[in-house]
N, C-alpha and C positions, 0 to 999 in steps of 0.2 A: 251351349244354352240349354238351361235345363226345362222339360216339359212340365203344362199343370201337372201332370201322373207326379212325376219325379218331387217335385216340390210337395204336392199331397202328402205322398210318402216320408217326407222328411222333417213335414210340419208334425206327422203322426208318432215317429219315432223322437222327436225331441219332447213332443207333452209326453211321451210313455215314459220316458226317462225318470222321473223319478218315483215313478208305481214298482221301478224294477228296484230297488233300493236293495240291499239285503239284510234280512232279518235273521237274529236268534231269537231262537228260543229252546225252551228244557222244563227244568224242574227247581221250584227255589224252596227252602228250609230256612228258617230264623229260630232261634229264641232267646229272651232276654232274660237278666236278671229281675224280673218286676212282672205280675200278669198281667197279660194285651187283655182278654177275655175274662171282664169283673164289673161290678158293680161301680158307681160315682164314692161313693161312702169308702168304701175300700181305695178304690185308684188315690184318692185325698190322704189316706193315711200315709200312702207309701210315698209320694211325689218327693223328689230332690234325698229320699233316703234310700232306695234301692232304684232298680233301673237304669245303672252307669253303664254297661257292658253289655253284649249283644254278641252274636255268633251268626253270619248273613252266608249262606251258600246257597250257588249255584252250580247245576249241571246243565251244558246243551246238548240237546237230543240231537238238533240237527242247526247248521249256520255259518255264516263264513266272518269274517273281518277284514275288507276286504278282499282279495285273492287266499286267507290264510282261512281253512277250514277248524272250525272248533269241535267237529262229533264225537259228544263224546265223554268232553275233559269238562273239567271242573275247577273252580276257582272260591275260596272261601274270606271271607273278611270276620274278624275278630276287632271287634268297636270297644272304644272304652270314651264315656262325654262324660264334660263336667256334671251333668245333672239329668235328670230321669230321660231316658229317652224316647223321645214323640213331644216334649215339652221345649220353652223356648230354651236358648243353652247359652249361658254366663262366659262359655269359653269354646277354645277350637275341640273338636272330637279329633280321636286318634285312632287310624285301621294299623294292623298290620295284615297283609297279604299270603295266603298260602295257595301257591298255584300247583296243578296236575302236574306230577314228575314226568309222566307220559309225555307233555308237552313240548316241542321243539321252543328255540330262541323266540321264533316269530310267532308262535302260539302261547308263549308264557306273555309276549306284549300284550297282544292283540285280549288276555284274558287279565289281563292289567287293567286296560284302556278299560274292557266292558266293566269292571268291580265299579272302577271310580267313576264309568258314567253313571250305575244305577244307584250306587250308593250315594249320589249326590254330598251334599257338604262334610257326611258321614266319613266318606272315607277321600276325601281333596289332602288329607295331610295323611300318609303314611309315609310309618315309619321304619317297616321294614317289609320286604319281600322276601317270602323262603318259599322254597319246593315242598313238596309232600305228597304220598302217595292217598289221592284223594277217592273216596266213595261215599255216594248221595243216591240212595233208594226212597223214593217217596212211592205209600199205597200200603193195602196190604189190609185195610177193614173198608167198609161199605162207604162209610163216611166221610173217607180220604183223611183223615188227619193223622195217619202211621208215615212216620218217616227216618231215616237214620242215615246220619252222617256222622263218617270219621277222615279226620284229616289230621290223624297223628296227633296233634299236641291241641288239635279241638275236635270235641264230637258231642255229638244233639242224638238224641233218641225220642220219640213224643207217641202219643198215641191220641184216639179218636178221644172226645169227652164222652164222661157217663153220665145220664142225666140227672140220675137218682144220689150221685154221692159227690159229682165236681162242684155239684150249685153250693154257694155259702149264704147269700142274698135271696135269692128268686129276681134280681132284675140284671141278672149279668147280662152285657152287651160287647162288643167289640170297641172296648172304651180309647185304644191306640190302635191305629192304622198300621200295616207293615211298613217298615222302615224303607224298603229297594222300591226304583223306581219299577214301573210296567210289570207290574204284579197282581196275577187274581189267584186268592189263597182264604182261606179257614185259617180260624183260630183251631189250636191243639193245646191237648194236657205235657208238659215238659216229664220226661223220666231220666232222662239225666242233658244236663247241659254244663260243663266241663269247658276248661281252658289250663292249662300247664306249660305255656312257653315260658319264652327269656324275654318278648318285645316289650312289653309292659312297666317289667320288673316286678311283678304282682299275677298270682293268679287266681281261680275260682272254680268253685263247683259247686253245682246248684239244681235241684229237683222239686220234684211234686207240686209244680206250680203250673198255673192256666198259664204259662209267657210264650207262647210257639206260633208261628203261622207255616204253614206248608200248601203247596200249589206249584203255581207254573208261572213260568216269565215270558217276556217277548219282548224285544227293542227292535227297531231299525235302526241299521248301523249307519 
C-alpha cells in the first residue's frame, strides 16, 4: 500500500513528464530563388515567376531523437513547389534530402524525421535521400546575417544587409516568412545560392538577391 509521500511523489513525476520532452536545437540557413526581404510592389512582380526552389539547413548544436544523439550533424532540404514559395501552391512541393555523412543509420533517421517535421508540407514528398559531407557556420558580422553552407551538390553563402546600397524601394520588410517550422532568424543578402544535383533533373544558381534567412531552430521531439 502505497503512502500519501509515495503517491505525492508519483503524481509529481508523471505532470513533470512531459516538461522533460527532448529538444533540438542549432543553427538554421535558407535561401530562395525570389527575395524574403522587399518591398509589396516588387514581391507582386515576382509572384508564381521566380521563387520555386529553396535550399532549408539545419545544424544541431546540441539534442537527441529519442535515445539517438544528434551534436553536431547536419541535415539539408533542397525544395522545388509549383509556385513561389510562401504563397498558396497549385501542386505537391518536392524535397530531396542531404543528410551528415558523419551520421550513423539511426542518426541519418532520426535527422530524416527532424527535416520533414519542420519542413512541414514542404518537404512530406521526397524524393530522394543522399549523404554528403555537410558544413553550416552561421555568424561572423554584428548583425548575424553571415552564414555558409556546403553540402556538396548545394551551398548558401549570404551576408549582413547594407543599408545604404540593398534598399531598392525604401519600404522593404520581411514580405515572406521563413519557410521551417520553430525558427527565429533575419533576413540576409544571398551571394551565392547553388543547387547541382540529379534529384530534380534540373538545376540552379542564383545570387545577389535579398532571398536568405539565417538564425537558430528549436523543436521538441
Amino acid at each position: 500500500m502505497r503512502t500519501p509521500l509515495a503517491l505525492a511523489m508519483a503524481l509529481v513525476l508523471v505532470a513533470a513528464g512531459p516538461l522533460c520532452a527532448a529538444e533540438l536545437s542549432g543553427q538554421y540557413v535558407e535561401a530562395r530563388t525570389c527575395d524574403v526581404w522587399t518591398g509589396a510592389c516588387f514581391a507582386n512582380a515576382e509572384m508564381n515567376l521566380t521563387g520555386h526552389h529553396a535550399v532549408l539547413a539545419w545544424k544541431v548544436d546540441k539534442g537527441s531523437s529519442g535515445s539517438v544523439k544528434l551534436d553536431g550533424l547536419g541535415v539539408v532540404a533542397v525544395v522545388e513547389a509549383s509556385d513561389t514559395l510562401g504563397l498558396p501552391q497549385r501542386g505537391a512541393a518536392k524535397a530531396v534530402l542531404l543528410v551528415d555523412r558523419q551520421a550513423d543509420s539511426a542518426q541519418r533517421d532520426a535527422l530524416v524525421s527532424m527535416a520533414r517535421k519542420l519542413g512541414g508540407k514542404l518537404t512530406e514528398n521526397v524524393v530522394a535521400v543522399e549523404t554528403a559531407p555537410i558544413s553550416i557556420h552561421v555568424g561572423g558580422c554584428p548583425e548575424g546575417g553571415c552564414a555558409a553552407v556546403d553540402a556538396g551538390v548545394a551551398r548558401i553563402e549570404t551576408r549582413c544587409f547594407k543599408a545604404l546600397t540593398d534598399k531598392a524601394c525604401g519600404h522593404e520588410d520581411n514580405f515572406y516568412p521563413p519557410l521551417a517550422r520553430g525558427v527565429e532568424a533575419k533576413s540576409a543578402f544571398v551571394m551565392d545560392h547553388t543547387y547541382v544535383g540529379k534529384g530534380f533533373g534540373k538545376t540552379w544558381s542564383d545570387a545577389q538577391r535579398r532571398g536568405a534567412y539565417v538564425g537558430t531552430f528549436s523543436v521538441k521531439d
